[in-house]
C-alpha positions as CSV (number, residue, x, y, z in Angstrom):
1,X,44.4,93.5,112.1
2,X,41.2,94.3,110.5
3,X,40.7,92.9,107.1
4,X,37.8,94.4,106.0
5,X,37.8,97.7,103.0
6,X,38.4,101.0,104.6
7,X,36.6,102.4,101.9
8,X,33.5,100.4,102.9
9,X,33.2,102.0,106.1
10,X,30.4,104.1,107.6
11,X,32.1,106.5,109.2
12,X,32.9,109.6,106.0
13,X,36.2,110.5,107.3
14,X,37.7,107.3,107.6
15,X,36.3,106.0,104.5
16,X,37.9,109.2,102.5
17,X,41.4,108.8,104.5
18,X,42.0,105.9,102.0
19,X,42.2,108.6,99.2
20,X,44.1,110.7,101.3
21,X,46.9,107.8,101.6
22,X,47.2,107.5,97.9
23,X,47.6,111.2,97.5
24,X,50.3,110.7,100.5
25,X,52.0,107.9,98.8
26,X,51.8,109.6,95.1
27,X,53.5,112.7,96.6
28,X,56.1,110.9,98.3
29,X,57.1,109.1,94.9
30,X,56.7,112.4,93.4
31,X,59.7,113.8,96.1
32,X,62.0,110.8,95.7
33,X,61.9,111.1,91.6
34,X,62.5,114.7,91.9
35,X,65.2,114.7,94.1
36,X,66.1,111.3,93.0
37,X,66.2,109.2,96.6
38,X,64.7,106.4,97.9
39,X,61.8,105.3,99.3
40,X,60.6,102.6,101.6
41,X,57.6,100.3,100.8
42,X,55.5,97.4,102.3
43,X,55.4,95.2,99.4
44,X,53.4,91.8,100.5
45,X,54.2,92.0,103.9
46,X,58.3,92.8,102.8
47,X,60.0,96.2,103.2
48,X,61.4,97.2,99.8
49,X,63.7,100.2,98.5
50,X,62.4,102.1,95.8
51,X,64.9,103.9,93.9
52,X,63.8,106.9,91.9
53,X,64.7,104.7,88.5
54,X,62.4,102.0,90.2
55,X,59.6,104.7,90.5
56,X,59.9,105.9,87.0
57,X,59.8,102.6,85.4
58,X,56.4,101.7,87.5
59,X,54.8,104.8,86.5
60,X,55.7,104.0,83.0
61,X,54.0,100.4,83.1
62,X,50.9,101.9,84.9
63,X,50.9,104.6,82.2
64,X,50.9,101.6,78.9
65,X,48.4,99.3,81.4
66,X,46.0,102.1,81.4
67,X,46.4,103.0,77.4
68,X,45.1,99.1,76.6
């Protein structure tokens, strides 16, 4: 595994996929709150079931993190 920034690389289009994956990921939480299902994560190496009431409370705390 490569542990150096994807964002850091030379190469435009795989530099930009990195914004491309959070758009991914932000429309897949936006799915599983609408129709209120899970999804799976990689959280520190460990996969983790987000329920829809997990997603909604993490977007709540990112929302009052970025008001301070």
């Amino acid at each position: 595994m490569n542990p150096k920034d994807i964002r850091t690389s030379t190469d435009p289009d795989l530099a930009g996929s990195y914004a491309a994956m959070l758009r991914a990921a932000k429309s897949a939480e936006d799915l599983a709150i609408k129709t209120n299902t899970s999804i799976l994560v990689s959280l520190d190496g460990k996969d983790v079931e987000l329920t829809a009431a997990d997603l909604i409370k993490l977007r709540d705390q990112e929302a009052q993190q970025s008001d301070l």
